[in-house]
Every structure is written in structure tokens, then in C-alpha cells.
KEROTOR-528884 format. One line per field, with one value per residue: chain; x, y, z of N, C-alpha, C in turn; residue in one letter; residue number from 1. Coordinates in nm, 2 decimals, m for minus. Example, Ala and Ser with C-alpha at 12.3 -4.5 7.8 and 13.67 -1.06 7.14 Angstrom:
! residues 2
chaine	c(A,A)
n_X	c(1.32,1.28)
n_Y	c(m0.57,m0.22)
n_Z	c(0.78,0.71)
ca_X	c(1.23,1.37)
ca_Y	c(m0.45,m0.11)
ca_Z	c(0.78,0.71)
c_X	c(1.32,1.29)
c_Y	c(m0.33,0.00)
c_Z	c(0.78,0.79)
residu	c(A,S)
num	c(1,2)
This chain:
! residues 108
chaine	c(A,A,A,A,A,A,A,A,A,A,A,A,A,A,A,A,A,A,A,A,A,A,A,A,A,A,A,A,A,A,A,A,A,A,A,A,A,A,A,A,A,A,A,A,A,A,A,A,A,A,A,A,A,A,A,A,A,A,A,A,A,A,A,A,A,A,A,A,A,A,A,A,A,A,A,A,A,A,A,A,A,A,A,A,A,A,A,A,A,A,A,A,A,A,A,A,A,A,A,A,A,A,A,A,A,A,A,A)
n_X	c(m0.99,m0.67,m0.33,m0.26,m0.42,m0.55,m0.32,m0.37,m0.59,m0.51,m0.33,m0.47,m0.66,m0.52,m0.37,m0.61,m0.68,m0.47,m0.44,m0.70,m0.61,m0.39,m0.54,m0.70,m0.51,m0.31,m0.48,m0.61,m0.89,m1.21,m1.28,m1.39,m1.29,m1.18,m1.28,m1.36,m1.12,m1.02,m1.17,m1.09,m0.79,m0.83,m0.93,m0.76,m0.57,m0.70,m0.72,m0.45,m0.42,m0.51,m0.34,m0.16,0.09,0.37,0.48,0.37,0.54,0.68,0.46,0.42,0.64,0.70,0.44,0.57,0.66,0.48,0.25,0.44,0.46,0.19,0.08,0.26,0.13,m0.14,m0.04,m0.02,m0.29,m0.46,m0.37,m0.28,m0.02,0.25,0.45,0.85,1.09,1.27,1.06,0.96,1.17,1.27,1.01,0.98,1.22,1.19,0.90,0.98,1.18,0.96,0.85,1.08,1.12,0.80,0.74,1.00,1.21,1.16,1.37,1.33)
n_Y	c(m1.00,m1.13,m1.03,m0.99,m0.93,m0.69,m0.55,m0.56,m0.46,m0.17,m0.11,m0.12,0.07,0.31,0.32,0.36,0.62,0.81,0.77,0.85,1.16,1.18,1.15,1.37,1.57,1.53,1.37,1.60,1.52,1.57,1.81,1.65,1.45,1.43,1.41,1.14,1.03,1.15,1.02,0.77,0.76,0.83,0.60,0.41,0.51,0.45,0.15,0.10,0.14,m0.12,m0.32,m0.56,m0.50,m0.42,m0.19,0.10,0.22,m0.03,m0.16,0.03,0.01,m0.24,m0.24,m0.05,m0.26,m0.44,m0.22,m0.13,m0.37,m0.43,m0.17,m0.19,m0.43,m0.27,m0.12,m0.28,m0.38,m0.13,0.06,m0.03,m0.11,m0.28,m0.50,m0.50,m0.67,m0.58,m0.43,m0.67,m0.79,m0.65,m0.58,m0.79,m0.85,m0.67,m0.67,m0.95,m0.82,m0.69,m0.90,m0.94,m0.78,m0.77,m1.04,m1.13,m1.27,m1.13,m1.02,m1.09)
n_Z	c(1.09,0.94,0.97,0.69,0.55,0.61,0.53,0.28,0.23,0.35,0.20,m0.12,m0.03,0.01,m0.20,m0.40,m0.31,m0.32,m0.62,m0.72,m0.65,m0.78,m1.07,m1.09,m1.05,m1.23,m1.45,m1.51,m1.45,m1.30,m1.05,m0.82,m0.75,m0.59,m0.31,m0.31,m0.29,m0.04,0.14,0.11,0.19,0.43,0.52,0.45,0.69,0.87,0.87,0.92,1.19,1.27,1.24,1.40,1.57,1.77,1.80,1.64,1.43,1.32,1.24,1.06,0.90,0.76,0.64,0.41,0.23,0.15,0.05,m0.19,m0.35,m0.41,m0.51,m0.76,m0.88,m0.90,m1.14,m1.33,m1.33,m1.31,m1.46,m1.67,m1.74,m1.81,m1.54,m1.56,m1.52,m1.39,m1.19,m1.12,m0.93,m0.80,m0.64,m0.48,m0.35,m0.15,m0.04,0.05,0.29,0.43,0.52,0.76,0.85,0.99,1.16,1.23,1.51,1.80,2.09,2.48)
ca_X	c(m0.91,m0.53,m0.23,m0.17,m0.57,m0.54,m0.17,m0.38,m0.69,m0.47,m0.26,m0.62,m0.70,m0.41,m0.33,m0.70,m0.69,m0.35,m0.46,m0.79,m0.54,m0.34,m0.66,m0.73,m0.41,m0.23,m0.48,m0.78,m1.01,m1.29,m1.20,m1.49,m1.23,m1.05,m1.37,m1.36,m0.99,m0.98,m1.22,m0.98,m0.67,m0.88,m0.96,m0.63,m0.47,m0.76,m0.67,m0.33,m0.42,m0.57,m0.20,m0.09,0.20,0.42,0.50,0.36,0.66,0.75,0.40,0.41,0.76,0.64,0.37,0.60,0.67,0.33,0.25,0.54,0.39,0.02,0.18,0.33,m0.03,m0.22,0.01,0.00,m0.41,m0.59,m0.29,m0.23,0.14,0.33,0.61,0.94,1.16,1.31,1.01,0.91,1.25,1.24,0.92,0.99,1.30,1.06,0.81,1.06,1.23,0.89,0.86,1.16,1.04,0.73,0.80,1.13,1.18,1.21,1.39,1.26)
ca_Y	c(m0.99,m1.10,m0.90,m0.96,m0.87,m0.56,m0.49,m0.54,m0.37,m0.06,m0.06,m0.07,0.20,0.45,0.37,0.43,0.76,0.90,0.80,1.00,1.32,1.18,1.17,1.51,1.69,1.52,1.32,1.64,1.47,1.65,1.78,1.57,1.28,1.43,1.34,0.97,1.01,1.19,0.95,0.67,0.80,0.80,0.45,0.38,0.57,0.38,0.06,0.02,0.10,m0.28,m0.39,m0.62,m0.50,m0.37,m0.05,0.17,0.20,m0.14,m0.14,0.12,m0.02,m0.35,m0.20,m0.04,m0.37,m0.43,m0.11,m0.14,m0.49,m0.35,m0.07,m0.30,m0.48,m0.15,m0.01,m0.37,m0.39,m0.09,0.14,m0.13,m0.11,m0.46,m0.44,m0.50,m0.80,m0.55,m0.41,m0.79,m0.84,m0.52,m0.61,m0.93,m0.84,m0.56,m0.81,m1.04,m0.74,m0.66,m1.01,m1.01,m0.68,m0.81,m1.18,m1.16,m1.27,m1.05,m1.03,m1.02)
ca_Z	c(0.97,0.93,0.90,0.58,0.46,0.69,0.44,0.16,0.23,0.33,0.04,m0.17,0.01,0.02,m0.41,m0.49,m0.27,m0.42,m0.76,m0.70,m0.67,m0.94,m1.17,m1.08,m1.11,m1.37,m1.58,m1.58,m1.42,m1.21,m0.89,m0.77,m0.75,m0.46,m0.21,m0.27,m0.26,0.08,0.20,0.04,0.27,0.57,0.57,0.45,0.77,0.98,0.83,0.98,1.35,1.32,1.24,1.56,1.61,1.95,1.77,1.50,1.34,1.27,1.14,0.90,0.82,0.68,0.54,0.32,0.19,0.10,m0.03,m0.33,m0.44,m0.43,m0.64,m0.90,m0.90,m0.99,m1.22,m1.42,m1.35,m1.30,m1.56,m1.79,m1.78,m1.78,m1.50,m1.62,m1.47,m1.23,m1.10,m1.01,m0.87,m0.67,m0.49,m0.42,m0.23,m0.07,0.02,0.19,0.41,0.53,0.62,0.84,0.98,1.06,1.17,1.26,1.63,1.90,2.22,2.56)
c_X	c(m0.76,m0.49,m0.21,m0.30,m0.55,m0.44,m0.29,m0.48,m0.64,m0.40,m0.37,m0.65,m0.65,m0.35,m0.44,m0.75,m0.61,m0.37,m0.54,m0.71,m0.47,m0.40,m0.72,m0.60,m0.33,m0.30,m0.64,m0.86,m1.09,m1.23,m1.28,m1.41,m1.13,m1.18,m1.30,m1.21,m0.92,m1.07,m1.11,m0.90,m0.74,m0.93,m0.86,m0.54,m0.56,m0.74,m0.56,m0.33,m0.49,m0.40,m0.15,0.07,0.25,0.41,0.41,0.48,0.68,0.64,0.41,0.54,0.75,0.54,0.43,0.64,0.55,0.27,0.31,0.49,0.24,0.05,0.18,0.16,m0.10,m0.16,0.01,m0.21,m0.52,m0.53,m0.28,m0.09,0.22,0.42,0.71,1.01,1.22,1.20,0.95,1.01,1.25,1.11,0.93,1.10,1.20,1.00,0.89,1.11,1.12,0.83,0.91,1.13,0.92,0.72,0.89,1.11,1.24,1.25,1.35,1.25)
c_Y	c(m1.01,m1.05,m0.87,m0.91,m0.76,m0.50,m0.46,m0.44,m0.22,m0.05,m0.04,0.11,0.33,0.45,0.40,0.62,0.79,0.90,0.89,1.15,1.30,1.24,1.34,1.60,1.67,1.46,1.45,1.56,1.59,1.64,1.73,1.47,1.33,1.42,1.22,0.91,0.99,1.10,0.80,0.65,0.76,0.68,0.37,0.40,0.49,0.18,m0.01,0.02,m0.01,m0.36,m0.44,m0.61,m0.42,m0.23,0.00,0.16,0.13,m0.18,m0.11,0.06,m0.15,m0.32,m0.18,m0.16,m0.43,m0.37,m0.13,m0.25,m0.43,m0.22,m0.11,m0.36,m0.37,m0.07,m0.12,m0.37,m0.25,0.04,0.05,m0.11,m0.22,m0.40,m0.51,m0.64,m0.75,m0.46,m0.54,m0.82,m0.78,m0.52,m0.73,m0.92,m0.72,m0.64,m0.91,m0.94,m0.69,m0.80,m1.03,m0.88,m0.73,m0.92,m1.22,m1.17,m1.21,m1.09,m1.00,m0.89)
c_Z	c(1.00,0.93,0.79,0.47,0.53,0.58,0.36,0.14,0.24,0.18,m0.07,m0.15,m0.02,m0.16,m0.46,m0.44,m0.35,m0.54,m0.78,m0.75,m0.80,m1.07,m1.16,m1.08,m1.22,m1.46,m1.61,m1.54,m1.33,m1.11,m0.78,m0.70,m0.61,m0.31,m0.18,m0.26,m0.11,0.18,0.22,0.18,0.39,0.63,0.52,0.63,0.93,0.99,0.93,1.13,1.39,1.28,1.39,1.52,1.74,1.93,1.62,1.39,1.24,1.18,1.00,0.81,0.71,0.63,0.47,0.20,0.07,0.02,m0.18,m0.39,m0.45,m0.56,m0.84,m0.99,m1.00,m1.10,m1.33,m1.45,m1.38,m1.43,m1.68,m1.81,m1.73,m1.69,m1.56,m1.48,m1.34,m1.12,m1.00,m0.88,m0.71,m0.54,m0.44,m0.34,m0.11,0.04,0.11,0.31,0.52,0.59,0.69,0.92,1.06,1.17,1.23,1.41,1.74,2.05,2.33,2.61)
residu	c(X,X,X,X,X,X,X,X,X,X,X,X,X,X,X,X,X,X,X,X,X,X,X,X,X,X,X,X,X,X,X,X,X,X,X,X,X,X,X,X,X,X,X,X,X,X,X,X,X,X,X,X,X,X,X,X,X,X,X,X,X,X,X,X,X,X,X,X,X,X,X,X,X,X,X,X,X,X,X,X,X,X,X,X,X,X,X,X,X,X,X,X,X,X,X,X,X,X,X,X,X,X,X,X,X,X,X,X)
num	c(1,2,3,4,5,6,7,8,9,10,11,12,13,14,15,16,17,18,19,20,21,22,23,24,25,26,27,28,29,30,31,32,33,34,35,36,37,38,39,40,41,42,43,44,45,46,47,48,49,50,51,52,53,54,55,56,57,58,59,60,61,62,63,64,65,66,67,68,69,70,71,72,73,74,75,76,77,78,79,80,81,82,83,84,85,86,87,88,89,90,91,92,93,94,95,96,97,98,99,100,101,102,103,104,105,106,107,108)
């Protein structure tokens, strides 16, 4: 699997966990939803140890990148809430920074 399916699949992972708790603390849902949540997270948090990178860090750091656009995604598809011009703008500069984290070329 790529880096950038490995991004996505965690990001999947770790917004359908947190929504889980979401749905259970703020929208009333059963607290049934915090299983498939905590399951969620844990293959979210197993997700990124397939990230090729030198360091965790720089990992998780470009993940965040990733994450905030996945975000945007679920909050337009799975909430129905249009984003706004500056949430596109906002992840699109996101999305490039974690490009130059990931990407960017390192010295010996």
C-alpha cells in the first residue's frame, strides 16, 4: 500500500473513531458506538506504523496534513456541511506543507 493510501486509510480511521465518541457524547447516541470507535483508533494508530518514513515524527507531522483534508471531506460527505472557500483554501495549503514535510529532500 502507498503512503498516500496508508494517509488515507488512517485518516478514515481515526475521523470514524472520534466521530463514534462524538455520536455518543454530543449527538445521544448509544454508548455502544464507543466499541467500534475504540476499535476505529486502534487501527488508525496501527495504520501509521506502515508510514516509510526515517522518523515517527515527521510521520505523524504530515499526516497532519492529511488528516485536516480528510476532515473537510467528512464534514462535507458524511455531516452534510458545505465547506466554505476558506476551509478549501486552508487545506490546501495544509496539504502542500505536508508535502514538503514528507518529500522534501534530506541531507546526508
Amino acid at each position: 500500500m502507498g503512503t498516500f493510501a496508508v494517509y488515507a486509510a488512517a485518516a478514515l480511521a481515526e475521523l470514524a473513531g472520534c466521530f463514534a465518541f462524538w455520536a455518543w457524547l454530543r449527538l445521544d447516541r448509544s454508548p455502544w458506538w464507543i466499541l467500534p470507535g475504540a476499535l476505529s483508533l486502534i487501527a488508525f494508530a496501527l495504520l501509521l506504523t506502515r508510514i516509510d518514513a526515517s522518523v515517527a515524527g515527521r510521520a505523524f507531522a504530515a499526516y497532519g496534513g492529511v488528516y485536516i483534508v480528510a476532515s473537510i471531506g467528512w464534514m462535507r460527505f458524511v455531516e452534510g456541511a458545505r465547506p466554505d472557500r476558506w476551509d478549501l483554501i486552508g487545506g490546501a495549503i495544509c496539504l502542500a506543507g505536508a508535502a514538503v514535510i514528507l518529500l522534501g529532500p534530506r541531507g546526508g
